[in-house]
Backbone as ProteinMPNN parsed JSONL, in Angstrom:
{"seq_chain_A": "XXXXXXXXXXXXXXXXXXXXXXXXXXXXXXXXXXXXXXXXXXXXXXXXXXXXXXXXXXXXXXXXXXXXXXXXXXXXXXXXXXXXXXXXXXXXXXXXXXXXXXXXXXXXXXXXXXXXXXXXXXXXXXXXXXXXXXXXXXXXXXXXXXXXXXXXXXXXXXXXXXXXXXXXXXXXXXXXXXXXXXXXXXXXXXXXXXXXXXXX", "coords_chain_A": {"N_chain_A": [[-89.575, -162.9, 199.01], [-89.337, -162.049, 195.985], [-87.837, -162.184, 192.74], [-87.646, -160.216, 189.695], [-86.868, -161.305, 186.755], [-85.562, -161.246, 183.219], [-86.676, -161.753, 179.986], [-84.832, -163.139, 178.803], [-83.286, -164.152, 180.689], [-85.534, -165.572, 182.181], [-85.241, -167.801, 179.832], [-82.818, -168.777, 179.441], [-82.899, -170.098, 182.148], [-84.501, -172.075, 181.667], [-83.819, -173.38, 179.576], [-81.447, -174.479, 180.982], [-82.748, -176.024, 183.29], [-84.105, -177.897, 181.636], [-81.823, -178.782, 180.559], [-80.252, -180.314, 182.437], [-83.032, -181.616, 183.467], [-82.651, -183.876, 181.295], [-80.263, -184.693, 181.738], [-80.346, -185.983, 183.497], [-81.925, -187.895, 182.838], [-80.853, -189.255, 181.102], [-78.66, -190.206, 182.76], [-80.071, -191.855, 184.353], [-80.956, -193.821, 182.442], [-78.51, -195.169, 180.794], [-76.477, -195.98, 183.246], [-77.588, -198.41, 184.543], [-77.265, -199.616, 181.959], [-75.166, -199.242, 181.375], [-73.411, -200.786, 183.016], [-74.682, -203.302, 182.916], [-73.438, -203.943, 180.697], [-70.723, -204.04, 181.292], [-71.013, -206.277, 182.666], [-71.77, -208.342, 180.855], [-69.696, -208.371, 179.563], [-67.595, -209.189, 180.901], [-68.325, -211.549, 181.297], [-68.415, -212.552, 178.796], [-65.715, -212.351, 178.734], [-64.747, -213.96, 180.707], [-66.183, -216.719, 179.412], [-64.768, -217.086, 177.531], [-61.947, -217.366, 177.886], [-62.27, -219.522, 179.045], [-62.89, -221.306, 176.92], [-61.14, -221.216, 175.485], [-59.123, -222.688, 177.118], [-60.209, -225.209, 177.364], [-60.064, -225.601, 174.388], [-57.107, -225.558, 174.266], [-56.564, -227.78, 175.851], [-57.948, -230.07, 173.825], [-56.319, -230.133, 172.047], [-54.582, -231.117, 173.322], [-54.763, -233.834, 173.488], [-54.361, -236.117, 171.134], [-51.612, -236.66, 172.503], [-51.298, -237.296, 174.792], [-52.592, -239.18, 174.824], [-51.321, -240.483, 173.904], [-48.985, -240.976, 175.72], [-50.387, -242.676, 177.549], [-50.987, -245.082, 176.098], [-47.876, -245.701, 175.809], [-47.987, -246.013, 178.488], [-49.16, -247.746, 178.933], [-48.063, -250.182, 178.112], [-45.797, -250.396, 178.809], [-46.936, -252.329, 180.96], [-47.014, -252.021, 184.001], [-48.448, -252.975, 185.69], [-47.346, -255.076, 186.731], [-45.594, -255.219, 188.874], [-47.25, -255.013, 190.594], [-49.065, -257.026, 192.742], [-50.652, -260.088, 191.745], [-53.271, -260.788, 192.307], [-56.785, -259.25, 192.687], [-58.436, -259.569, 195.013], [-58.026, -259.755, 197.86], [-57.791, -261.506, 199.833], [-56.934, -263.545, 198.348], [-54.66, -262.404, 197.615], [-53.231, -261.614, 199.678], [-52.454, -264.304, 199.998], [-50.779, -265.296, 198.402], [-48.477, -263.188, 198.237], [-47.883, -264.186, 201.004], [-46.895, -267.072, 199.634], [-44.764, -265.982, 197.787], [-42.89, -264.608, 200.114], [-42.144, -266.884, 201.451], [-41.412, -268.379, 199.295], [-39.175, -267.119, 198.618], [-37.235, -266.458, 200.824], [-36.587, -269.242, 201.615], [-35.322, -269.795, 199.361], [-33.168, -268.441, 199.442], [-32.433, -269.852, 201.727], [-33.2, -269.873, 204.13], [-35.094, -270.715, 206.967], [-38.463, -270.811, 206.994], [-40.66, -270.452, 209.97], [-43.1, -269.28, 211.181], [-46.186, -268.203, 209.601], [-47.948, -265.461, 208.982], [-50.78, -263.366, 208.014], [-51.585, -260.366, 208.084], [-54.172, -257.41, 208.657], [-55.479, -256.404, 205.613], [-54.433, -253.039, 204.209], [-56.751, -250.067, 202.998], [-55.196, -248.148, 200.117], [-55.712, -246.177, 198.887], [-56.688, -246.472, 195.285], [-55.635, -249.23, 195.366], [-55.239, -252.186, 197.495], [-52.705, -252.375, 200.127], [-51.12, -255.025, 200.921], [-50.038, -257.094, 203.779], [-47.524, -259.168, 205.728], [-46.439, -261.326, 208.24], [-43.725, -263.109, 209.194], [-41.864, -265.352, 209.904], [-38.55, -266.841, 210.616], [-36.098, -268.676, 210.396], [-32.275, -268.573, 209.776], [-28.964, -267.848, 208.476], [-26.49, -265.363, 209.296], [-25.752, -264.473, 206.72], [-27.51, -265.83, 204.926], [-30.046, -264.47, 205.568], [-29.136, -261.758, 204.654], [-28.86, -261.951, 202.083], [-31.523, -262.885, 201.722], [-33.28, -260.835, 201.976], [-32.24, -259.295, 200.583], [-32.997, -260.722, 198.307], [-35.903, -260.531, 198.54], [-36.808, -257.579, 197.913], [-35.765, -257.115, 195.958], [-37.649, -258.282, 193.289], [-40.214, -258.826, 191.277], [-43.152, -258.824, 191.976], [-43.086, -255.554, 193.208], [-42.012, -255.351, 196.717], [-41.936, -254.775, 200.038], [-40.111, -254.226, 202.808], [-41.359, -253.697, 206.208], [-41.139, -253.994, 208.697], [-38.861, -255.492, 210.951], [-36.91, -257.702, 213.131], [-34.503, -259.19, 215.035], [-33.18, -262.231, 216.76], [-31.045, -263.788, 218.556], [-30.25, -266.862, 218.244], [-28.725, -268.263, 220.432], [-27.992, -267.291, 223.366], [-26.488, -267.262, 225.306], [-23.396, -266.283, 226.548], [-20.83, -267.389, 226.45], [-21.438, -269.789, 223.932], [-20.222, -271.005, 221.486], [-20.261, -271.83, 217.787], [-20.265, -275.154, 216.174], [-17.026, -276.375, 214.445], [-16.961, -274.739, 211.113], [-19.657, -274.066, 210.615], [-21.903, -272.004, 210.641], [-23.719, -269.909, 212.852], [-27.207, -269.667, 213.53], [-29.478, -266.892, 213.243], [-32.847, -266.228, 214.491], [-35.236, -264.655, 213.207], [-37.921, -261.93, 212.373], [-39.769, -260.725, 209.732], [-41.574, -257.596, 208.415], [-43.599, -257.695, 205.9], [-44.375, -255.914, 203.005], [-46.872, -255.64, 200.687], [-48.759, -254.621, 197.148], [-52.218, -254.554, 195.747], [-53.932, -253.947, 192.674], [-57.065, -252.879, 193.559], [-59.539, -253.54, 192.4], [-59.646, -255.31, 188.766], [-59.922, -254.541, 185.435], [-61.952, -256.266, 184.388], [-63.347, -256.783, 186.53], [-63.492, -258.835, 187.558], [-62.069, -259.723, 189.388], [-59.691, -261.653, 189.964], [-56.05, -263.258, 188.988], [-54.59, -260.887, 186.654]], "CA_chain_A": [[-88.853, -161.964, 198.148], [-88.924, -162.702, 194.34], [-86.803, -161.526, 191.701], [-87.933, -160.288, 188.304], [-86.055, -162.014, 185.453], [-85.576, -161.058, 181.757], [-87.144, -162.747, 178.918], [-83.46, -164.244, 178.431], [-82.551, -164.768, 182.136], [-85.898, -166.989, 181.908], [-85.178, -168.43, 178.543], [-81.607, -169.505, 179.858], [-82.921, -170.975, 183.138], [-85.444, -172.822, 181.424], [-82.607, -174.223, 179.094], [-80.581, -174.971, 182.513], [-83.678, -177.186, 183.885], [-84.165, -178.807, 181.08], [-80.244, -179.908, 180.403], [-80.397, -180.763, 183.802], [-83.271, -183.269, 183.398], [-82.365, -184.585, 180.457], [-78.723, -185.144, 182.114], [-80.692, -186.825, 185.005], [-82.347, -188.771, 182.723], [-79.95, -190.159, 180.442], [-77.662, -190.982, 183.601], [-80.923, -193.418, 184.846], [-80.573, -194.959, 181.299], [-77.154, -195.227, 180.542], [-75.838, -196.129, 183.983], [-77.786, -199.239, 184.671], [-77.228, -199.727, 180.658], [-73.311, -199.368, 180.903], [-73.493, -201.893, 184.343], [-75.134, -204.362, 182.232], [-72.788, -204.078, 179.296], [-69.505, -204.821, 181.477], [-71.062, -207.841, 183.574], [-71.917, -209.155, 179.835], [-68.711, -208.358, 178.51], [-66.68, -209.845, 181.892], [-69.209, -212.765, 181.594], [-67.763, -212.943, 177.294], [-64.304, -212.69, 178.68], [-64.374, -215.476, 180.89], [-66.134, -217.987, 178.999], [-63.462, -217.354, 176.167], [-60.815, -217.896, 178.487], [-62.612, -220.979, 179.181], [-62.68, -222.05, 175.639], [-58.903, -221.11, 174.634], [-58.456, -223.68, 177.925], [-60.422, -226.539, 176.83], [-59.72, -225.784, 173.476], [-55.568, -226.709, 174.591], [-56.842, -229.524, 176.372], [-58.629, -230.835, 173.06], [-55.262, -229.909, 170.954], [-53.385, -232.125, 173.826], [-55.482, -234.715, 173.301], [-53.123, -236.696, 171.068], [-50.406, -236.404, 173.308], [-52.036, -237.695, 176.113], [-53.128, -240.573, 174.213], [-49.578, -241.461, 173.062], [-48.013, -241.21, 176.656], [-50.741, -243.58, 178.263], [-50.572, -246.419, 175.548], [-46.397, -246.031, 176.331], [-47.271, -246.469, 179.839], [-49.823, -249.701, 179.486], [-46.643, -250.883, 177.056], [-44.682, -250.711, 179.898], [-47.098, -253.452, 181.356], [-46.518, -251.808, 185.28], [-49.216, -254.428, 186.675], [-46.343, -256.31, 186.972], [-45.4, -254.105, 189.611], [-48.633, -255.23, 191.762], [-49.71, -258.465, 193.086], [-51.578, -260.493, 190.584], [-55.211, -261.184, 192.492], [-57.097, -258.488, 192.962], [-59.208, -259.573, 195.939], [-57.398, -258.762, 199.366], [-57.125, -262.515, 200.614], [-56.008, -264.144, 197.34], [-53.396, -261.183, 197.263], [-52.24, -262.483, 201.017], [-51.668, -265.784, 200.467], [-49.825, -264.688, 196.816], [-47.596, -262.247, 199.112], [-47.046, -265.116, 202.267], [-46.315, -267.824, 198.955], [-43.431, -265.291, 197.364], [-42.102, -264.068, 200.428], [-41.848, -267.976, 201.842], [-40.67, -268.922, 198.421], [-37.611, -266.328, 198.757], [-36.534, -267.072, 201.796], [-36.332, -270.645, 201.646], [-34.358, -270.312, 198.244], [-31.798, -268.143, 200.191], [-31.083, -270.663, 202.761], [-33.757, -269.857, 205.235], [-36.142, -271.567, 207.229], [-39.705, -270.517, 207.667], [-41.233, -271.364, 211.257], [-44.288, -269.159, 210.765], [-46.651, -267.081, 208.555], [-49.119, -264.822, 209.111], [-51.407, -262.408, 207.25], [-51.936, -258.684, 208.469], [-55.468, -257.265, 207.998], [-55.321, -255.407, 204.411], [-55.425, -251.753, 204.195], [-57.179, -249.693, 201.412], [-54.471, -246.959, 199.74], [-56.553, -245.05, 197.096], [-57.227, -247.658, 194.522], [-54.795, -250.041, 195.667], [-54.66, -252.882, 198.644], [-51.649, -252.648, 201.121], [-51.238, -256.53, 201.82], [-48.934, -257.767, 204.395], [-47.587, -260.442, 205.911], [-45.723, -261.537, 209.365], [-43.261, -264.098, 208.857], [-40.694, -265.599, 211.488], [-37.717, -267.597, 210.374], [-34.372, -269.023, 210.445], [-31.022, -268.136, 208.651], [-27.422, -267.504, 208.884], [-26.258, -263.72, 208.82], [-25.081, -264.074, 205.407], [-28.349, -266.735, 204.38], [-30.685, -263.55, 206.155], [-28.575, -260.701, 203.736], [-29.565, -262.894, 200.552], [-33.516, -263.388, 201.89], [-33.801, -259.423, 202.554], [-32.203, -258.585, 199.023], [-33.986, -261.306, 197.496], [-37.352, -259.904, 198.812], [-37.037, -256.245, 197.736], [-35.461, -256.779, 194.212], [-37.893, -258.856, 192.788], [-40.938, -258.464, 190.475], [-43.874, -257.432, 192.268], [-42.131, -254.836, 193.803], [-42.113, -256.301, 198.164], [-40.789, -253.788, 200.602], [-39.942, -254.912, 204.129], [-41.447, -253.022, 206.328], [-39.995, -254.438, 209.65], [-37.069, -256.297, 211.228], [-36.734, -258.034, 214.486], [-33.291, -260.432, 214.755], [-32.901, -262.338, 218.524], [-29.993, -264.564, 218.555], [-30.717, -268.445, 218.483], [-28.362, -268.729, 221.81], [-28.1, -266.205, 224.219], [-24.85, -267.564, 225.923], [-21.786, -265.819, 225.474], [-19.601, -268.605, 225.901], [-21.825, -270.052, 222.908], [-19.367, -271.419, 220.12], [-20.671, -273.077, 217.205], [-19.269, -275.787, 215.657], [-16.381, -275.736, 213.109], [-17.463, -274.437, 210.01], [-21.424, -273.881, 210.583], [-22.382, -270.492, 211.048], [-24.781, -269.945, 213.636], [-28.576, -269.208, 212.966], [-30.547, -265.842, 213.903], [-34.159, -266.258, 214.348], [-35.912, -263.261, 212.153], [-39.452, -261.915, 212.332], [-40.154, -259.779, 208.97], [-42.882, -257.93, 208.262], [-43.768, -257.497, 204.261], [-45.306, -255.688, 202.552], [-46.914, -255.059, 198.593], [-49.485, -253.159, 196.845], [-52.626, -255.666, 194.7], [-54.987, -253.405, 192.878], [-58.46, -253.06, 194.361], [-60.43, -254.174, 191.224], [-59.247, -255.264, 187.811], [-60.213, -253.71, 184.486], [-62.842, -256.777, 183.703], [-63.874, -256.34, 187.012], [-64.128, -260.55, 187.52], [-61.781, -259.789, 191.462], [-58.719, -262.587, 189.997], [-54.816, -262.374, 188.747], [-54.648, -259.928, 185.736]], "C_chain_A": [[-88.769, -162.58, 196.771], [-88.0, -161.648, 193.602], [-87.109, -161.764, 190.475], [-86.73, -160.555, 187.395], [-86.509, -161.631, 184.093], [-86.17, -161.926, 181.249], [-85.615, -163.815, 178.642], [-82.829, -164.972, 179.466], [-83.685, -166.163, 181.959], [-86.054, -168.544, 180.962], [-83.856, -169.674, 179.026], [-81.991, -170.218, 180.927], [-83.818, -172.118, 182.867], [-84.504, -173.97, 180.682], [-81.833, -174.872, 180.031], [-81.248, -176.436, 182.654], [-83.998, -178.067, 183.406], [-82.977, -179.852, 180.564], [-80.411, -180.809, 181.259], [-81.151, -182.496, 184.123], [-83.529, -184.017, 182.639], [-81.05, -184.995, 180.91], [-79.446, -186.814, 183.479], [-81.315, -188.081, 184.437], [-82.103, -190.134, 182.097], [-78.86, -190.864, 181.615], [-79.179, -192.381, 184.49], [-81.011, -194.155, 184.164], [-79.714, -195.461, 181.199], [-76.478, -196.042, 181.641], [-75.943, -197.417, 184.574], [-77.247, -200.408, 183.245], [-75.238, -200.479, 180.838], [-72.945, -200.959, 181.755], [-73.552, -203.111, 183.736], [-74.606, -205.301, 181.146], [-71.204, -204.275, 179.964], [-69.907, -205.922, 182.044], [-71.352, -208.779, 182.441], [-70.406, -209.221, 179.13], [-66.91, -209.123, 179.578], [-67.508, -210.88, 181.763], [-68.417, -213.744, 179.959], [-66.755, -213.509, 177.448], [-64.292, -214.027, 179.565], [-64.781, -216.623, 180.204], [-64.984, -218.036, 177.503], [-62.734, -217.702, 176.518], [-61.239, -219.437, 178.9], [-62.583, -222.544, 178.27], [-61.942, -222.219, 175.365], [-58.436, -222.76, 175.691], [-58.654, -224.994, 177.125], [-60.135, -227.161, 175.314], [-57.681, -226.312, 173.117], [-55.61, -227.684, 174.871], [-57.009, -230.369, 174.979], [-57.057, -231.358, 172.353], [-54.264, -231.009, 171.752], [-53.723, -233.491, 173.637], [-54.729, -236.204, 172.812], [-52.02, -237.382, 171.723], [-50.068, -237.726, 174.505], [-52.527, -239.011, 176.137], [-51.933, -241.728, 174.308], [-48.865, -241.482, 174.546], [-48.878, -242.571, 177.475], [-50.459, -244.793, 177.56], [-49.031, -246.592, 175.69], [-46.675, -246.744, 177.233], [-48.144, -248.16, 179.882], [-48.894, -250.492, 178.781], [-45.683, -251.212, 177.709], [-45.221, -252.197, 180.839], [-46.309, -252.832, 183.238], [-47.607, -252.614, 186.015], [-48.186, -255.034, 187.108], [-45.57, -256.259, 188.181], [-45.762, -254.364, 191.244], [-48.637, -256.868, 191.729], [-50.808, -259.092, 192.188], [-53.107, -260.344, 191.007], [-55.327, -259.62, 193.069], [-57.99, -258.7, 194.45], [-58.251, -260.035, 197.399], [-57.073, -260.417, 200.188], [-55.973, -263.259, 199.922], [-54.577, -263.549, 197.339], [-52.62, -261.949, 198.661], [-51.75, -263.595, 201.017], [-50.86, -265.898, 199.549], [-48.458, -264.058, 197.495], [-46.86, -263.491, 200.212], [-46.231, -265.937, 200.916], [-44.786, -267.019, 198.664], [-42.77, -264.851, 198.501], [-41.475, -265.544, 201.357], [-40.773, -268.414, 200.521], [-38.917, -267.891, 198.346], [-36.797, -266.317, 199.737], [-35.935, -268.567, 201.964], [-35.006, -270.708, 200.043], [-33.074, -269.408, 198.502], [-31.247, -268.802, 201.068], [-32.003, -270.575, 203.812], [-34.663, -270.942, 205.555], [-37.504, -271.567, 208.175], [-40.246, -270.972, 208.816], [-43.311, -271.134, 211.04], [-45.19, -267.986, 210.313], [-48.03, -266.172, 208.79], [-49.748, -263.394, 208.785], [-51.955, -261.194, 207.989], [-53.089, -257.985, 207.771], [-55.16, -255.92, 206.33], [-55.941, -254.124, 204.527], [-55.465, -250.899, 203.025], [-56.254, -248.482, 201.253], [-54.696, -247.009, 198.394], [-56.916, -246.253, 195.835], [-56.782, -248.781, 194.696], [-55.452, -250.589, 197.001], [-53.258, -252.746, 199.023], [-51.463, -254.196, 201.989], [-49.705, -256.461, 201.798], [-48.93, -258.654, 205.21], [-46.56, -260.414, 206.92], [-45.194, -262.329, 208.885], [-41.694, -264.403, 209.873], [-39.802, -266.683, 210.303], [-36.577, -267.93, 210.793], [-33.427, -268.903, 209.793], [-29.82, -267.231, 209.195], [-27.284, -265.731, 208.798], [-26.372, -263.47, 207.139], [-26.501, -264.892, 204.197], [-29.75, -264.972, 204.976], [-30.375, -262.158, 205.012], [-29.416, -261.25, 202.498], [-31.161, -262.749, 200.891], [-33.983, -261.48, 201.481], [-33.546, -258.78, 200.863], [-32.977, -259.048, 197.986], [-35.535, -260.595, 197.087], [-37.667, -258.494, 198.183], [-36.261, -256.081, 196.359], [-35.737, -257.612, 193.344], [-39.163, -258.092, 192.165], [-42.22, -259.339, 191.273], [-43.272, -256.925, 193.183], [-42.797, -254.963, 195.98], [-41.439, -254.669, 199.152], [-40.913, -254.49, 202.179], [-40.056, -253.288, 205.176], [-41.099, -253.025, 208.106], [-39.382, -255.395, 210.14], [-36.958, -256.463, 212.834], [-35.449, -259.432, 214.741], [-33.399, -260.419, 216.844], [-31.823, -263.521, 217.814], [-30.541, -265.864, 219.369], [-30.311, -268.85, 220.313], [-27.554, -267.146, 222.597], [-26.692, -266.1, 225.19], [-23.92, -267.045, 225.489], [-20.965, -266.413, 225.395], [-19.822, -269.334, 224.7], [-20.555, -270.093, 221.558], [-19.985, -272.499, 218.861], [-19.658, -273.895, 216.466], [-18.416, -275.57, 214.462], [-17.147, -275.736, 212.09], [-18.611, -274.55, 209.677], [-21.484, -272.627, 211.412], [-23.654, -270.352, 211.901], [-26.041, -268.945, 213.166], [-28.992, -267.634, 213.882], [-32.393, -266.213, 213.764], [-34.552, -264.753, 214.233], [-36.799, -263.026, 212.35], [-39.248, -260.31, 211.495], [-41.514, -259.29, 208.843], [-42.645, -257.335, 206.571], [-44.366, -257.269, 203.827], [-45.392, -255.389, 201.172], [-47.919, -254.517, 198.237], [-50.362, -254.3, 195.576], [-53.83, -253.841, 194.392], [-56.432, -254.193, 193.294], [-59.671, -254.315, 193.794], [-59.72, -254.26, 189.953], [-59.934, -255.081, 186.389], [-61.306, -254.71, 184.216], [-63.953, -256.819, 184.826], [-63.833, -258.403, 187.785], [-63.145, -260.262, 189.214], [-60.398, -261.134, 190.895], [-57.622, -262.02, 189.11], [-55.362, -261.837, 187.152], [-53.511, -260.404, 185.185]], "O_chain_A": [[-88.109, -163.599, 196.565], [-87.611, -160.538, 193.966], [-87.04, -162.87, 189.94], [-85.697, -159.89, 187.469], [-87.704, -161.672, 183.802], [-86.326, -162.981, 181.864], [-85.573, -165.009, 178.346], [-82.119, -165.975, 179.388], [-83.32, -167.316, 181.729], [-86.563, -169.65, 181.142], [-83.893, -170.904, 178.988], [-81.418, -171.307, 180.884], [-83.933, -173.038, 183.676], [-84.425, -175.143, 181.047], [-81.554, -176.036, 179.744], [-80.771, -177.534, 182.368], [-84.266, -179.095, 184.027], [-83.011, -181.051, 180.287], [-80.685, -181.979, 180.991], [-80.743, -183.588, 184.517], [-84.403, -184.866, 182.819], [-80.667, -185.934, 180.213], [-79.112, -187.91, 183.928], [-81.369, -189.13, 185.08], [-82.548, -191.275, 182.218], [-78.306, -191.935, 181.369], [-78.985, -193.482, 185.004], [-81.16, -195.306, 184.574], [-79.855, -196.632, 181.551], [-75.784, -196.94, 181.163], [-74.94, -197.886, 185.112], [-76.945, -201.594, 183.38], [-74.561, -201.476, 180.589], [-72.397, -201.947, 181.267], [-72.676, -203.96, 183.905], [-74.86, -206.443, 180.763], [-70.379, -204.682, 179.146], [-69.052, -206.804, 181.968], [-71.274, -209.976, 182.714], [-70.092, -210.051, 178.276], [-65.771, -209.389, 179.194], [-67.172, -211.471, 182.789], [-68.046, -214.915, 179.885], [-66.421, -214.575, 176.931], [-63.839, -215.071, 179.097], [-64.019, -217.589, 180.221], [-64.641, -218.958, 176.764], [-62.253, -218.599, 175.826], [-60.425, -220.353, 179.017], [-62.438, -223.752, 178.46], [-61.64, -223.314, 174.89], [-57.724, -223.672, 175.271], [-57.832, -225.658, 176.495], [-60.011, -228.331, 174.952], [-57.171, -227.012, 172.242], [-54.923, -228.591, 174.403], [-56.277, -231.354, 174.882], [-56.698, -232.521, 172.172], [-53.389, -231.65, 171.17], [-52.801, -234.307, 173.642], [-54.506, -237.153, 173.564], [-51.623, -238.519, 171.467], [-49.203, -238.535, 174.841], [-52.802, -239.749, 177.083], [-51.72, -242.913, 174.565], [-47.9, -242.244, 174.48], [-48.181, -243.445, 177.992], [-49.772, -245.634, 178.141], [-48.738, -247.788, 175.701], [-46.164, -247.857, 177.352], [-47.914, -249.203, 180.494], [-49.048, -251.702, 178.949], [-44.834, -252.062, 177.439], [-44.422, -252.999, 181.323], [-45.202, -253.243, 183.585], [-47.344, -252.818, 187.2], [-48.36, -255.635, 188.168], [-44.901, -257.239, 188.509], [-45.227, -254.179, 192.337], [-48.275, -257.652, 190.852], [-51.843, -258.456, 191.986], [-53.989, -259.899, 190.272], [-54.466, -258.955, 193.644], [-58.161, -257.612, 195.001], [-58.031, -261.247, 197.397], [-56.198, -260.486, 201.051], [-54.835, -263.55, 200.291], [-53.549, -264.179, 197.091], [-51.636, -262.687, 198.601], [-50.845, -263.999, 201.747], [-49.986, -266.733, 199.783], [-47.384, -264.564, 197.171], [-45.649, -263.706, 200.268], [-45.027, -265.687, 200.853], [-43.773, -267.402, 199.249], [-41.65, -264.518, 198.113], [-40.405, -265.384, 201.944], [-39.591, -268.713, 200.693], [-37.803, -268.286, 198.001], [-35.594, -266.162, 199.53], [-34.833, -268.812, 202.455], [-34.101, -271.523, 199.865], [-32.044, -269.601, 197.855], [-30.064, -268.709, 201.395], [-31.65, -271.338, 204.71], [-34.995, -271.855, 204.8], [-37.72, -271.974, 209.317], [-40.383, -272.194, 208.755], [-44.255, -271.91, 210.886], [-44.9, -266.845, 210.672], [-49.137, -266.69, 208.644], [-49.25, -262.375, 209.262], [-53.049, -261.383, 208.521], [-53.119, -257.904, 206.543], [-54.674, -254.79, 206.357], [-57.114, -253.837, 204.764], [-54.571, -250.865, 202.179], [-56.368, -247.656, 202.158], [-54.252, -247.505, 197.359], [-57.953, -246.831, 196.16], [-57.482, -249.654, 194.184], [-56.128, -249.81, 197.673], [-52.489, -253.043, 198.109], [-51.603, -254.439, 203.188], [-48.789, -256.182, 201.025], [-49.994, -259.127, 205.61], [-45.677, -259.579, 206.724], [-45.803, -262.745, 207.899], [-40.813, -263.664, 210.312], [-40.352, -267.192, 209.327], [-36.086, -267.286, 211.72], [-33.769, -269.267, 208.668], [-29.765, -266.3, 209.999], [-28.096, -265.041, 208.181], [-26.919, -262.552, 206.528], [-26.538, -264.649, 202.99], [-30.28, -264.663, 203.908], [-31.36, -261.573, 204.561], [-30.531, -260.863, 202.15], [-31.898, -262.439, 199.955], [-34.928, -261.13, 200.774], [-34.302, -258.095, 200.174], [-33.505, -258.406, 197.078], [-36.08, -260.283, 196.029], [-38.854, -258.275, 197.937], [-36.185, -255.0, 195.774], [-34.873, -258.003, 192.559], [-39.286, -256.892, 192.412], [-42.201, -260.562, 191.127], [-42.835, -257.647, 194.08], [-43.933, -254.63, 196.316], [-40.651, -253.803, 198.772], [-41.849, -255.219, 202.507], [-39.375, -252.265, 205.104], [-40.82, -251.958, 208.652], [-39.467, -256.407, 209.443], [-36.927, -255.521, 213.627], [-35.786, -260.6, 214.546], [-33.545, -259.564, 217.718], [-31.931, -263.968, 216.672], [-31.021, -265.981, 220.497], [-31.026, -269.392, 221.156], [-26.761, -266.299, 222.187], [-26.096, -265.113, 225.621], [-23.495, -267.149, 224.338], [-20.166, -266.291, 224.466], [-18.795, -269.693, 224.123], [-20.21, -269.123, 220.883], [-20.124, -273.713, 219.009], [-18.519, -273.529, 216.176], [-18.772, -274.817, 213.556], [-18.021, -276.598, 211.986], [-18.886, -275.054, 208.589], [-21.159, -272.41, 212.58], [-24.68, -270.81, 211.399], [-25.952, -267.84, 212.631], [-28.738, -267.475, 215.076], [-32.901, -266.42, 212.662], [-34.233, -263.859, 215.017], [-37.273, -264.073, 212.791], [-38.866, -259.244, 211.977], [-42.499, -260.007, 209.021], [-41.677, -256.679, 206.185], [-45.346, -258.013, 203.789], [-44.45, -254.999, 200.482], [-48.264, -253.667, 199.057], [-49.707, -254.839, 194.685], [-54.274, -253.026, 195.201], [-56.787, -255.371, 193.346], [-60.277, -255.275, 194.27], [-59.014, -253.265, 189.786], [-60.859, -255.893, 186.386], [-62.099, -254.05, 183.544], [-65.148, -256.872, 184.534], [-64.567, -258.651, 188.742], [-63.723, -260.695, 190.211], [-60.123, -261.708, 191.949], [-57.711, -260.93, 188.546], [-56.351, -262.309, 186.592], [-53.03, -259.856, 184.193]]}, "name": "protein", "num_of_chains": 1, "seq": "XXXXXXXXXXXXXXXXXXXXXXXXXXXXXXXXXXXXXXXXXXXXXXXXXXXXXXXXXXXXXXXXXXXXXXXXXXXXXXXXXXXXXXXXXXXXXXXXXXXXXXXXXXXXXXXXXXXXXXXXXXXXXXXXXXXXXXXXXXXXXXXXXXXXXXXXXXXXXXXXXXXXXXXXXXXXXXXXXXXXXXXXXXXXXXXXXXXXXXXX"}
């Protein structure tokens, strides 16, 4: 079945077909076009946001400068165990924690070094240590140890009583001993800034 059409019916449908694929054709341009022009213009925006960042960073720069030379001013090595190499550091650690005990009153029996373990740039050296000392000669060793310069922490505590007897009396005016077993511990860095492995 066909259907005769006017000179204007076909004039207008011809106009139709051709909007049509000129619509069809500008949307295969345009649409890949537009696509192209936000993944460039989300691609703009982030590296700007990238710049404004680093460009704060640069501006902190200064800042950042002036708080680290504070903190090497502060001199916090001092903090850490002088040798950097993991045995030197143990026998540095047994010396100070022998030398603090003994100048509280105690009396070392015996010393022994705990294998060193690595925490992040740092050594963890510690040290066993058994002794002798009064309650009040034992108070002094323990405060001694943990409020001195490189910072010591005690990390455990074992007290047995010299005599086990309960009738046990000691004589007038001598305070009876506890035998102690501390363990101690401190913090050497790994490597030191020249790199040579001795105290800093």
């Amino acid at each position: 079945m066909s259907v005769r059409m006017t000179p204007l019916q076909s004039r207008s449908l011809a106009a139709l077909l051709f909007f049509l694929a000129l619509v069809g054709v500008l949307a295969a341009v345009m649409l890949p076009t537009l696509a192209l022009h936000q993944r460039y213009d989300n691609a703009i925006a982030q590296q700007r946001d990238l710049l404004e960042r680093y460009q704060r960073m640069i501006a902190q720069k200064p800042q950042v400068e002036a708080t680290l030379e504070a903190v090497k001013k502060k001199n916090v090595r001092r903090f850490f165990l002088k040798n950097t190499a993991a045995n030197l550091a143990g026998a540095e650690l047994q010396e100070l924690v022998r030398t603090g005990i003994e100048r509280s009153g105690g009396r070392v029996t015996t010393s022994q070094n705990i294998a060193p373990k690595e925490d992040g740039d740092f050594y963890k050296i510690s040290v066993n240590i058994q002794f002798f000392a009064t309650t009040a000669n034992l108070q002094k060793a323990l405060q001694e140890l943990e409020s001195q310069t490189p910072y010591l922490i005690v990390d455990g505590l074992t007290l047995r009583p010299m005599n086990v007897n309960r009738n046990f009396k000691p004589a007038p005016g001598q305070e009876p001993e506890i035998n102690a077993q501390i363990e101690v511990s401190g913090w050497a860095y790994r490597s030191n800034e020249d790199g040579d492995g001795g105290a800093s």
